[in-house]
C-alpha positions as CSV (number, residue, x, y, z in Angstrom):
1,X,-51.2,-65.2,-26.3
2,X,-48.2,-66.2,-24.2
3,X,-44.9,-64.8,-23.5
4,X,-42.2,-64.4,-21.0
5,X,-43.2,-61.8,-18.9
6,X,-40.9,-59.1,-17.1
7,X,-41.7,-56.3,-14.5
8,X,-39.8,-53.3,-13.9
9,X,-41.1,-51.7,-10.6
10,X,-40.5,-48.4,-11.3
11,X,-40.5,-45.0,-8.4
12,X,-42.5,-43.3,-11.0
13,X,-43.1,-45.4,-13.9
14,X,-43.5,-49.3,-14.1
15,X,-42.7,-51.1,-17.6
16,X,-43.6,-55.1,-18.4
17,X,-41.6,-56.8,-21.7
18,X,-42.7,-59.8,-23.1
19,X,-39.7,-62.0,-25.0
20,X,-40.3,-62.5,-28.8
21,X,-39.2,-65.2,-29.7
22,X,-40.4,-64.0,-33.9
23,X,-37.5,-61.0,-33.0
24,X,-35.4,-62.7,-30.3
25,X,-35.8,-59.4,-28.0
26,X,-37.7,-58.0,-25.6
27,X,-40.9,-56.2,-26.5
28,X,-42.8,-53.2,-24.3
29,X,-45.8,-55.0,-23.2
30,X,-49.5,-52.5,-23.6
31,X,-51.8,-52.6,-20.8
32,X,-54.9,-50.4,-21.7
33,X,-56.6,-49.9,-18.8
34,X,-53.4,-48.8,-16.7
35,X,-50.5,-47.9,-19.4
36,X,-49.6,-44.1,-21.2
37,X,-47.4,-44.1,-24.2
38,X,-44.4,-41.9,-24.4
39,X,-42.3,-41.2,-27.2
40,X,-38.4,-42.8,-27.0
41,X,-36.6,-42.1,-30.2
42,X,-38.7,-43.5,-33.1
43,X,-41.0,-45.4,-31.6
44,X,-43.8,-45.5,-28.4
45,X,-43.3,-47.4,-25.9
46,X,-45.8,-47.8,-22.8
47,X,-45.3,-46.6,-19.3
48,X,-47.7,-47.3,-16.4
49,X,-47.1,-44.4,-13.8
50,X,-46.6,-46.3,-10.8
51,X,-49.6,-44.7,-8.8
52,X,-52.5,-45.8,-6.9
53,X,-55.3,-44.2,-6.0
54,X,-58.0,-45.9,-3.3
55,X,-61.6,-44.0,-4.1
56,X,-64.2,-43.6,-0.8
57,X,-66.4,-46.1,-2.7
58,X,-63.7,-49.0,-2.1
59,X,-62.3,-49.3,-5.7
60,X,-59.0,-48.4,-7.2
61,X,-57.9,-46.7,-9.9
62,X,-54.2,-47.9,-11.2
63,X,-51.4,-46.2,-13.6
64,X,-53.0,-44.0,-15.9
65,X,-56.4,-44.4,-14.5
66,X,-55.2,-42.1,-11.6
67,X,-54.2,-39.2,-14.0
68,X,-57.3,-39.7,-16.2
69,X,-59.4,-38.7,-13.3
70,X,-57.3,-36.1,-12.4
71,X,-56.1,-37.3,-8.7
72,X,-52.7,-37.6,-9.0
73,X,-52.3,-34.5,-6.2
74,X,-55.1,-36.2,-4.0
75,X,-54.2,-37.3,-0.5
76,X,-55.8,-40.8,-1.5
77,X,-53.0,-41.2,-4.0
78,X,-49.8,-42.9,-3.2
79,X,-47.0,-42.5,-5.4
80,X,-43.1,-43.1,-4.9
81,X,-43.9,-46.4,-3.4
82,X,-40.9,-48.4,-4.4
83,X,-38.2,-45.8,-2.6
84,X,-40.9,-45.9,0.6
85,X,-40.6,-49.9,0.6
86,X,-36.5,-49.4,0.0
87,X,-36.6,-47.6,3.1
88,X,-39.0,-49.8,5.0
89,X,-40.6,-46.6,6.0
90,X,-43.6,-46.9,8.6
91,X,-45.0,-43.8,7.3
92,X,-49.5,-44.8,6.8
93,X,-51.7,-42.9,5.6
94,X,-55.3,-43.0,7.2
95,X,-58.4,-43.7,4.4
96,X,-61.7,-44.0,6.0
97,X,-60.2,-45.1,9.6
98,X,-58.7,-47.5,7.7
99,X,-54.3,-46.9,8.2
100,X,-52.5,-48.0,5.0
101,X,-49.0,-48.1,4.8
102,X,-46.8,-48.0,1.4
103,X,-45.7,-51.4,1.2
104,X,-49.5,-52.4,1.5
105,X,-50.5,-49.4,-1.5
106,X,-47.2,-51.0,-3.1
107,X,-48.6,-54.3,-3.1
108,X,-52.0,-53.3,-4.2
109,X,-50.8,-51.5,-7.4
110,X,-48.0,-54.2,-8.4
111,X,-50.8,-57.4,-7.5
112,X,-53.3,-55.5,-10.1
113,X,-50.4,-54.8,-12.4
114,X,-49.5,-58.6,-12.4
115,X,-53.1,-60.5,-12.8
116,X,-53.7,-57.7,-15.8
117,X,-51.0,-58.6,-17.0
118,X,-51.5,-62.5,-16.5
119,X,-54.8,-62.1,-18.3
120,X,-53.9,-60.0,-20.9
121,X,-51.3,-62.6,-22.4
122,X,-53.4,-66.0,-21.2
123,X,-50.6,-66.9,-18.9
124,X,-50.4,-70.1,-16.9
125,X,-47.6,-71.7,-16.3
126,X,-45.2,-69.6,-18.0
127,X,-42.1,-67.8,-15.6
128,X,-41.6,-64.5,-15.0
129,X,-38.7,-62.5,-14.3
130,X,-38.8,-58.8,-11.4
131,X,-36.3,-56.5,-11.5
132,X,-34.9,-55.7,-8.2
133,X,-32.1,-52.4,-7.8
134,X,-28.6,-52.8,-7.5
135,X,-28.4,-51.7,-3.4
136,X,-31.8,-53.9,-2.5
137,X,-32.5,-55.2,0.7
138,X,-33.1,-58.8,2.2
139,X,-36.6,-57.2,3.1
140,X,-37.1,-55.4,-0.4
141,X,-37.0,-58.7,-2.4
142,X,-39.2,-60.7,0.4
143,X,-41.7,-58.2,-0.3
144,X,-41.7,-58.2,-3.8
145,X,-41.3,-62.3,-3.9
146,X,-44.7,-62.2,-1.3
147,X,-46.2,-59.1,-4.2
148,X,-45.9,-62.3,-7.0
149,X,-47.4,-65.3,-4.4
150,X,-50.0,-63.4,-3.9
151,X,-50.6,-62.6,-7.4
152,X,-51.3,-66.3,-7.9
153,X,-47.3,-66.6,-10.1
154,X,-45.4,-69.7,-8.8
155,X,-42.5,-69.4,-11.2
156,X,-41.2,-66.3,-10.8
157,X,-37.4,-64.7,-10.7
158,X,-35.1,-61.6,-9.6
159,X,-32.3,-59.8,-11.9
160,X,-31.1,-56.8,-10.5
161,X,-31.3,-54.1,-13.2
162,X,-27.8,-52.8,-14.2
163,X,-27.5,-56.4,-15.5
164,X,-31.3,-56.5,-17.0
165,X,-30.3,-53.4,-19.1
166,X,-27.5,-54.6,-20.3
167,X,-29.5,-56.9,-22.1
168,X,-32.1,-54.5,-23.3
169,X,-29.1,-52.4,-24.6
170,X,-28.5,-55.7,-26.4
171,X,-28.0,-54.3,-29.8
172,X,-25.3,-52.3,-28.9
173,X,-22.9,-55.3,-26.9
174,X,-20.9,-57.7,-28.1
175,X,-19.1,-60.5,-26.1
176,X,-16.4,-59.9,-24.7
177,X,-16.6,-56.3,-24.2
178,X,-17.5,-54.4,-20.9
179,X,-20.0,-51.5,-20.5
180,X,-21.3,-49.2,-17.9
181,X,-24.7,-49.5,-16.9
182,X,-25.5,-45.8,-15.4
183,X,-29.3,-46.0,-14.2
184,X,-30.9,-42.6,-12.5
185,X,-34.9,-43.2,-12.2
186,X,-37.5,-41.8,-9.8
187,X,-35.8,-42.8,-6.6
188,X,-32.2,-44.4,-6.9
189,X,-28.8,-44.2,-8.6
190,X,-27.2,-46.9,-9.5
191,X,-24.0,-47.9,-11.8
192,X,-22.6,-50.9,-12.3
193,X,-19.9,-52.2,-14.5
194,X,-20.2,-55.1,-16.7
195,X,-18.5,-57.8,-18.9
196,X,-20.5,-59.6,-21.7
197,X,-18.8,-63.1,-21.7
198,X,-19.1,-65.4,-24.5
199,X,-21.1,-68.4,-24.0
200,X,-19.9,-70.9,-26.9
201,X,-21.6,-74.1,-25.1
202,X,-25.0,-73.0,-24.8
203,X,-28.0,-71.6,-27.3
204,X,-29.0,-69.1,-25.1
205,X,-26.6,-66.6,-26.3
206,X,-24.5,-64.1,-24.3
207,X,-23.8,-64.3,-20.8
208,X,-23.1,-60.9,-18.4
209,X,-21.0,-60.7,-15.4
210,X,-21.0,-58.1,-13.0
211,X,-17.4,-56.6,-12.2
212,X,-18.3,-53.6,-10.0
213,X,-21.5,-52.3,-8.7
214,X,-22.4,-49.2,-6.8
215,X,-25.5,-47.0,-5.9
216,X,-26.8,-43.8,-4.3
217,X,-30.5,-43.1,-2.6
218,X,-30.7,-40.0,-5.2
219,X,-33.6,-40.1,-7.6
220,X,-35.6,-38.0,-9.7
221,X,-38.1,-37.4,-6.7
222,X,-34.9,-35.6,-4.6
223,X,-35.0,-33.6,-7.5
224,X,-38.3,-32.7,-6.9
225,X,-37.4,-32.2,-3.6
226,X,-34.7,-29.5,-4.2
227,X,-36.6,-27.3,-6.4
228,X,-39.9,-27.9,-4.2
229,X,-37.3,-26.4,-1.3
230,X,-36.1,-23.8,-3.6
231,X,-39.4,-22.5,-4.4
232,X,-40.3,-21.8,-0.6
233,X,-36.8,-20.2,-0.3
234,X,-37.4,-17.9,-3.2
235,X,-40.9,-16.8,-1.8
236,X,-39.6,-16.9,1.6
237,X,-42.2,-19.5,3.3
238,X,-41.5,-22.9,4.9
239,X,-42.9,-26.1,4.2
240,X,-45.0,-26.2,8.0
241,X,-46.5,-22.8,6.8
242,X,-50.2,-23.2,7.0
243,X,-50.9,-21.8,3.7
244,X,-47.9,-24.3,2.5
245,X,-49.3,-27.6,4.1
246,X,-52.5,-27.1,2.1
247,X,-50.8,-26.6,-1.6
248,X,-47.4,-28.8,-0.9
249,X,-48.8,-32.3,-2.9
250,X,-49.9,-30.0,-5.9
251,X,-46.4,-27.7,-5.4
252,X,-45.0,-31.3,-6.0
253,X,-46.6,-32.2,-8.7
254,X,-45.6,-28.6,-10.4
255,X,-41.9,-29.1,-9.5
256,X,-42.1,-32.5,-10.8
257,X,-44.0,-31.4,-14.2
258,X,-40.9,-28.5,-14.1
259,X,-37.9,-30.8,-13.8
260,X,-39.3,-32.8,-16.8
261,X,-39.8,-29.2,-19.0
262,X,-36.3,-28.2,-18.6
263,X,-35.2,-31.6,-19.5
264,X,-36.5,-30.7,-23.0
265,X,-36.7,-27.0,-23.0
266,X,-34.4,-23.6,-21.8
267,X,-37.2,-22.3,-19.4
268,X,-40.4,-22.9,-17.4
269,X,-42.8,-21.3,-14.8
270,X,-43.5,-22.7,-11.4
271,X,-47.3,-21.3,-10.6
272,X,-49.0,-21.5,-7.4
273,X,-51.9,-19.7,-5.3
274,X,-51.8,-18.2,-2.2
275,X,-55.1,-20.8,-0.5
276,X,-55.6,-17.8,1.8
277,X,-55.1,-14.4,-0.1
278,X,-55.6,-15.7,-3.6
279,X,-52.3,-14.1,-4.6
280,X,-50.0,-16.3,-7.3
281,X,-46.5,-17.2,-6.6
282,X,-45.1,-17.4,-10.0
283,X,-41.1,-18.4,-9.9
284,X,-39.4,-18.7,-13.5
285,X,-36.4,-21.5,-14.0
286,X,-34.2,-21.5,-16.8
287,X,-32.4,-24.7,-17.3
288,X,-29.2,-22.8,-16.2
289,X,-30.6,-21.9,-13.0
290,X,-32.4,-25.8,-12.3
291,X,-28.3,-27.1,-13.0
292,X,-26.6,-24.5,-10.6
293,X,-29.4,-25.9,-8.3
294,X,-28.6,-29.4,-8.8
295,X,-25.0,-28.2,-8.7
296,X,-25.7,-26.5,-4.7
297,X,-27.2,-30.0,-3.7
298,X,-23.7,-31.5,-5.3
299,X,-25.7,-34.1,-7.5
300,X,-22.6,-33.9,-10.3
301,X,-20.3,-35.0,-7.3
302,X,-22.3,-37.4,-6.1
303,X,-22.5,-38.7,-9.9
304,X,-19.2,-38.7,-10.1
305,X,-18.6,-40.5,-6.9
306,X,-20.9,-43.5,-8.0
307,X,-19.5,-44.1,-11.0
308,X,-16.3,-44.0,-9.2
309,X,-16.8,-46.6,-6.6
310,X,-18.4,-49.2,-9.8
311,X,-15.3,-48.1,-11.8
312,X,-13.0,-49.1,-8.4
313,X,-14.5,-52.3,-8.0
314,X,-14.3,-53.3,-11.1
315,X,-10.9,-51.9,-11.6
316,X,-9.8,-54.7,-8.5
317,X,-10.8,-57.2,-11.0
318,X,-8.7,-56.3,-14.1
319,X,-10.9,-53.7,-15.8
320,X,-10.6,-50.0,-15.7
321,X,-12.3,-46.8,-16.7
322,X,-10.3,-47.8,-19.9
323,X,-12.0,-51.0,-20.6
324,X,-15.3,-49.7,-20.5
325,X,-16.6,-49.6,-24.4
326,X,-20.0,-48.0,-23.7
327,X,-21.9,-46.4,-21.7
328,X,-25.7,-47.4,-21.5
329,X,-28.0,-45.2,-19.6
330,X,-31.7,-45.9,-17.8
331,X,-33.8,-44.6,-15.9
332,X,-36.0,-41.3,-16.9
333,X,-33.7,-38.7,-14.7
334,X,-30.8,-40.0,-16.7
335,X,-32.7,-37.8,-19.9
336,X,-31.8,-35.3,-17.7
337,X,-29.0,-33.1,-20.2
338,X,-26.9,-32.0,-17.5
339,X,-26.6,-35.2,-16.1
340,X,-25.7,-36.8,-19.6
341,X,-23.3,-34.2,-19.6
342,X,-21.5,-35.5,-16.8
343,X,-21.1,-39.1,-18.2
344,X,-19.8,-37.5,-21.5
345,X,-17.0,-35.9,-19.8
346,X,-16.0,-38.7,-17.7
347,X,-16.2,-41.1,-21.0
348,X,-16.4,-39.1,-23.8
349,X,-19.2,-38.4,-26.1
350,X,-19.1,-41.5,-28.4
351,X,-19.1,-44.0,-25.6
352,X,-22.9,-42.5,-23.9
353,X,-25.8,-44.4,-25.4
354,X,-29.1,-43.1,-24.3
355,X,-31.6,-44.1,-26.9
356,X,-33.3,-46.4,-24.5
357,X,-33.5,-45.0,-20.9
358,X,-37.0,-46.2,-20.1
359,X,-37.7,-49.5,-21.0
360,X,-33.6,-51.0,-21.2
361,X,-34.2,-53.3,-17.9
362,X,-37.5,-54.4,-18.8
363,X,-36.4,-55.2,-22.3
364,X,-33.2,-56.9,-20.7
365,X,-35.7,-58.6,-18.2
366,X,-37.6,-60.4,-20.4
367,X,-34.4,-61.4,-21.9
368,X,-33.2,-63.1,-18.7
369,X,-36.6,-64.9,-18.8
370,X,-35.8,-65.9,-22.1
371,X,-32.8,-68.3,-20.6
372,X,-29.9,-65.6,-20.7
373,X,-27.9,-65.8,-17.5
374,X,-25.8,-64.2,-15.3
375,X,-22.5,-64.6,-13.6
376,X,-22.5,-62.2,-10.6
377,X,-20.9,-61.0,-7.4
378,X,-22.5,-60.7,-3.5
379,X,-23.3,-56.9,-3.3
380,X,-23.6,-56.1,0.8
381,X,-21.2,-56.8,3.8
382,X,-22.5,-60.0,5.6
383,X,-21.3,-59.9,9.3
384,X,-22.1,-62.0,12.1
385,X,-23.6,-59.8,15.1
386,X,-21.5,-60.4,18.8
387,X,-21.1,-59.1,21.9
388,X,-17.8,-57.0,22.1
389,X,-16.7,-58.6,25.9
390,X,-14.4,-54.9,25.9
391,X,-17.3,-52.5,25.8
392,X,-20.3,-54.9,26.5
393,X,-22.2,-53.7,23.0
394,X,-22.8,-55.5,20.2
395,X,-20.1,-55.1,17.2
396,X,-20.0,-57.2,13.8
397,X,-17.4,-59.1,12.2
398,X,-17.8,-59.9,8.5
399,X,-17.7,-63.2,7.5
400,X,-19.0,-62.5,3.3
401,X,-17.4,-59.2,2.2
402,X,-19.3,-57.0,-1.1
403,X,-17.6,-58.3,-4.3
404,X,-17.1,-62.0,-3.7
405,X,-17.6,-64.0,-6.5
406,X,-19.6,-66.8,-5.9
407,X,-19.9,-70.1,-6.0
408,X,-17.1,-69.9,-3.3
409,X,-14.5,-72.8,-3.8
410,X,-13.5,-72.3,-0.4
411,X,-14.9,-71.5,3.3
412,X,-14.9,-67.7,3.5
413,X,-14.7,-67.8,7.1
414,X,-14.1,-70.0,10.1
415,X,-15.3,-69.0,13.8
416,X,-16.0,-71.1,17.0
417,X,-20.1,-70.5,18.3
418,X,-19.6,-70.2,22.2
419,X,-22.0,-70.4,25.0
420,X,-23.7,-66.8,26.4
421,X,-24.4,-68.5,29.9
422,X,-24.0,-72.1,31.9
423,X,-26.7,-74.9,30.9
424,X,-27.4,-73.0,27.1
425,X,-29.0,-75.7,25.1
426,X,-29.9,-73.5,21.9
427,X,-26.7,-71.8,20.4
428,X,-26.9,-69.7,17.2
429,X,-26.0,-67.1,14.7
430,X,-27.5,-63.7,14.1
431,X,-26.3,-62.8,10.1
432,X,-26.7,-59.1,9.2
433,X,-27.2,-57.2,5.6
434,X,-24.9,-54.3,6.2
435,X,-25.2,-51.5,3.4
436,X,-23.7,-48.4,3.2
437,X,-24.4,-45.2,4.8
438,X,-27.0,-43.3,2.3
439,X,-26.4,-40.0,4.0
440,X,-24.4,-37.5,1.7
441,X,-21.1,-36.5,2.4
442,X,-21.8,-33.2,2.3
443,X,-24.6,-32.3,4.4
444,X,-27.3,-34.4,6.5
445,X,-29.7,-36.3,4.6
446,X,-33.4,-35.2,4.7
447,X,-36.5,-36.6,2.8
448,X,-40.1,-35.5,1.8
449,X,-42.5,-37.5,3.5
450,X,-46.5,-37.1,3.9
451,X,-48.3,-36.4,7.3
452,X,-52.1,-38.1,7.8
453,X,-53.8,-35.2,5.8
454,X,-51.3,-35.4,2.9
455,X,-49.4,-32.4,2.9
456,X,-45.7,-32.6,2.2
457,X,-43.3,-31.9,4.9
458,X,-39.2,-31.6,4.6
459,X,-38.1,-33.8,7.7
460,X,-34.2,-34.8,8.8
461,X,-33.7,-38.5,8.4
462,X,-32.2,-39.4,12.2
463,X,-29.0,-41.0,13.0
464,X,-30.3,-44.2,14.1
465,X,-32.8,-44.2,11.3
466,X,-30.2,-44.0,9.2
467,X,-28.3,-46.7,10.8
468,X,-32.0,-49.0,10.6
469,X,-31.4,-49.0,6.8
470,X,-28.2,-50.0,6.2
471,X,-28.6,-53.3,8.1
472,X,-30.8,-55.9,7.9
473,X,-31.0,-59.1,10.5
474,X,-31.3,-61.8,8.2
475,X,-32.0,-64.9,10.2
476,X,-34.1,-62.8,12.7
477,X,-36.7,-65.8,12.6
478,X,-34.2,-68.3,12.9
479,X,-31.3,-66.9,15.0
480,X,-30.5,-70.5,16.8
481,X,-30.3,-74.0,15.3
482,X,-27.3,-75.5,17.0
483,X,-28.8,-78.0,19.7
484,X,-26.2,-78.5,22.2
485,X,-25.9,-81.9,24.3
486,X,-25.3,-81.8,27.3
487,X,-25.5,-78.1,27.4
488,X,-22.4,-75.9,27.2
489,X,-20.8,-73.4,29.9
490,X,-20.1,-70.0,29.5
491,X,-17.4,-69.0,27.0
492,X,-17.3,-73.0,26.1
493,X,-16.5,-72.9,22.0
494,X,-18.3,-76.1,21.5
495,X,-18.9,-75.9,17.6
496,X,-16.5,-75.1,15.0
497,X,-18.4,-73.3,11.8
498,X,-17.2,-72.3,8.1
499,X,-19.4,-70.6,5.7
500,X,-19.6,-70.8,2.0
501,X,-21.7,-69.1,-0.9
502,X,-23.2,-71.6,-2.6
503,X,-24.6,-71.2,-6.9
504,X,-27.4,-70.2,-5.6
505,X,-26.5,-66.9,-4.3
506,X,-27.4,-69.0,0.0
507,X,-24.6,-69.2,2.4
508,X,-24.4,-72.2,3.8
509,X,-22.7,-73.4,7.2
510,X,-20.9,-76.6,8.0
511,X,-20.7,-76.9,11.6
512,X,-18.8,-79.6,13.9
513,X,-19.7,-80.2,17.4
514,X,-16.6,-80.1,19.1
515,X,-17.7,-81.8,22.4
516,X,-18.8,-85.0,20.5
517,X,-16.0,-84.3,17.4
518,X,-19.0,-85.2,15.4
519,X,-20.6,-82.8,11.9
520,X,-23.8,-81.6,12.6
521,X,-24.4,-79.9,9.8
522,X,-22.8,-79.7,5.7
523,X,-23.4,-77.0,3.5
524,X,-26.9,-76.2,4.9
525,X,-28.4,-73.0,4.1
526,X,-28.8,-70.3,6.3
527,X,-29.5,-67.1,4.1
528,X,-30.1,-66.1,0.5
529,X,-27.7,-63.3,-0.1
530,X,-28.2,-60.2,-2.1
């Protein structure tokens, strides 16, 4: 069997589609040694929890293996791997003497994910598409590109996945019109707004383009977060409590299990045991109480102000919170009532569509590896990094600002390279990522994060860790490739350079030596852009 195979990396589930080409749609792929099914409207569709789990014996057990053998709680589990990778956090965890960090588990579990895949369809030759999130990284996508090498794939591809599920929604859009994409899964929030264009030249049906785009580092796992905080509160411990450290994975794992309860249901119990006096801590939630919680952590606001900032964006280019004709939402947290809620009233209640929340960007991937394409905007700042000669620090300048369309018909920016000191031969560029602040605007950002022995700890994300994720150097491995002969002076401007965004998503620099008024370089590429 053969098909056109798509991967959505999930926080806390992970979903492959095939393309059928029998139904021209995507079609939730069934892996039985790692996949669950869950019930989504009428039908099953599988889910492989996005867990790994490395046994003292050397194997490891993936997906559903790991709750089959009841060790989702153990400290040789690794779970929430995508937002750890997002984050580029160095957070290991030692096995045996052995230190493994996320990215490595993250690799592990998407490589096995992949060749079971491979083999379960007879692939060979065929392309595959990976869904990447709106707000990802330079260093996200190398990682997952270096997850698919070394999975033995040679023809792969990246969507980001407000555009993927708007194909999976695609019995619901029609050309022409322009939707919401509002995606809240394990570890981001993400909305972006969309315009199905019609594509009368070409078989491969509709094409999307993406008008405004914006996202948030909120998940379903900072849900688990707040209530796992509440809990403590409400039996008046702290998460570095002895007694604490030794229950906080399985106290996670009963706040998660309660968040997904009173997604369905008016009430649940949050149960756990004293390790030292063998009393129970038993703290009931109603559904009211879990929304005034979300409420205190100002989730709706920050909801709000997400869909805002995709609505703004998209509102510069002609459409408005009018234009939007539905709604599509993704992502497991978005079954969330409350949070449905909060779309409704923004939109209205016949615009929401939520019948497909879990497997919409998989669905839409395999799509997009069908032949459906994209017309798309650069989502980051792109700045060149300097040395401010006022303050002696280094500042930026942006050359590539979020929201240009691309392929640019024109330079979008000019700039003179100048010598750093007298007899410099080498002369370059350092280009920078720059995302936005994830903190909140309403109070300091903290995570949940896991010491060496596993326990969960609440820790303040720093200032300049903060200011580590929302840049990237690009070219870090590359910063100079302008050879100057005979070598410049201080201050000496000796190349004039102009950037463009080629159809490839690259910018590309044409650069003229100045000295010898001769081009050293047209068009060539210095960076694929996000």
């Amino acid at each position: 069997m053969t098909g056109r195979l798509a991967i959505d990396f999930g926080t806390s589930n992970t979903v492959l589609a095939v393309w059928d080409e029998t139904t021209s749609s995507g079609r939730v792929l069934w892996l039985p040694d790692y996949g669950r099914t869950l019930q989504q409207g009428d039908e099953n569709i599988s889910l492989i929890p996005s867990l790994i789990h490395y046994t003292p014996d050397g194997r490891r057990w993936i997906g559903n293996q790991v709750l089959q053998n009841n060790l989702y709680a153990s400290p040789r589990t690794f779970r929430w791997m995508k937002r750890y990778i997002s984050h580029r956090s160095p957070i290991r965890q030692n096995l045996d003497g052995k230190s493994v960090s996320y990215q490595e588990a993250g690799a592990d579990f998407l490589t096995s994910v992949l060749v079971n895949a491979q083999q379960e369809l007879g692939l060979t030759d065929e392309e595959i598409v990976l869904s990447v999130p709106v707000e990802s990284f330079e260093h996200y996508e190398d990682w997952l590109t270096g997850v698919a090498e070394k999975s033995g794939l040679s023809r792969f591809r990246l969507i980001d996945e407000p555009s993927a599920a708007a194909l999976g929604y695609g019995a619901h859009i029609q050309p022409g019109s322009v939707y919401l994409i509002f995606d809240f899964g394990g570890g981001t929030l993400h909305a972006a707004v969309v315009r199905i264009e019609p594509d009368d030249g070409a078989s491969s049906g509709r094409r999307c383009r993406v008008l405004g785009k914006a996202g948030k580092d909120i998940g379903g796992s900072t849900l688990d977060q707040w209530l796992f905080q509440d809990f403590l509160r409400q039996i008046h411990h702290n998460d570095y409590d002895a007694e604490i450290t030794r229950i906080s994975s399985a106290l996670l794992i009963e706040c998660e299990h309660a968040k997904e309860m009173l997604t369905f249901q008016d009430h649940t119990t949050i149960t756990m045991m004293n390790p030292d006096t063998g009393a129970v801590w038993d703290v009931e939630y109603s559904r009211t109480a879990f929304e005034n919680l979300l409420d205190q952590n100002n989730l709706f606001s920050e909801i709000d102000h997400t869909v805002r900032r995709a609505l703004n964006a998209s509102r510069e280019r002609g459409y408005g919170e009018d234009s939007i004709q539905k709604v599509l939402m993704v992502g497991g947290s978005s079954q969330i009532p409350c949070v449905q809620r909060v779309l409704r009233q923004i939109f209205g209640r016949e615009r929401v569509l939520a019948d497909h929340p879990m497997d919409a960007v998989a669905r839409g991937a395999a799509a997009f590896a069908a032949g459906i394409d994209f017309y798309d905007h650069i989502q980051h700042d792109y700045a060149i990094r300097y040395v401010n000669p006022a303050t002696g620090a280094y500042d930026y300048r942006v050359i590539v600002q979020r929201g240009t369309p691309y392929p640019t018909e024109n330079a979008v920016a000019r700039l003179a390279v100048k010598g750093a000191f007298d007899g410099q031969k080498q002369l370059g560029i350092a280009v920078y990522e720059m995302g936005a602040k994830r903190h909140s605007r309403h109070q300091p950002q903290v995570e949940i994060v896991f010491d060496l022995n596993g326990a969960a700890r609440v820790m303040p994300v720093a200032p300049d860790e903060e200011e580590r994720r929302a840049s990237f150097w690009m070219n870090e491995n590359n910063p100079t490739f302008l050879s100057a002969d005979p070598p410049v002076h201080r201050g000496e401007a000796r190349f004039e350079v102009e950037f463009r965004v080629d159809e490839n998503k690259r910018l590309t620099l044409t650069a003229r030596d100045t000295n010898a008024n001769r081009l050293v370089y047209q068009d060539y590429p210095v960076v694929k852009l996000t």
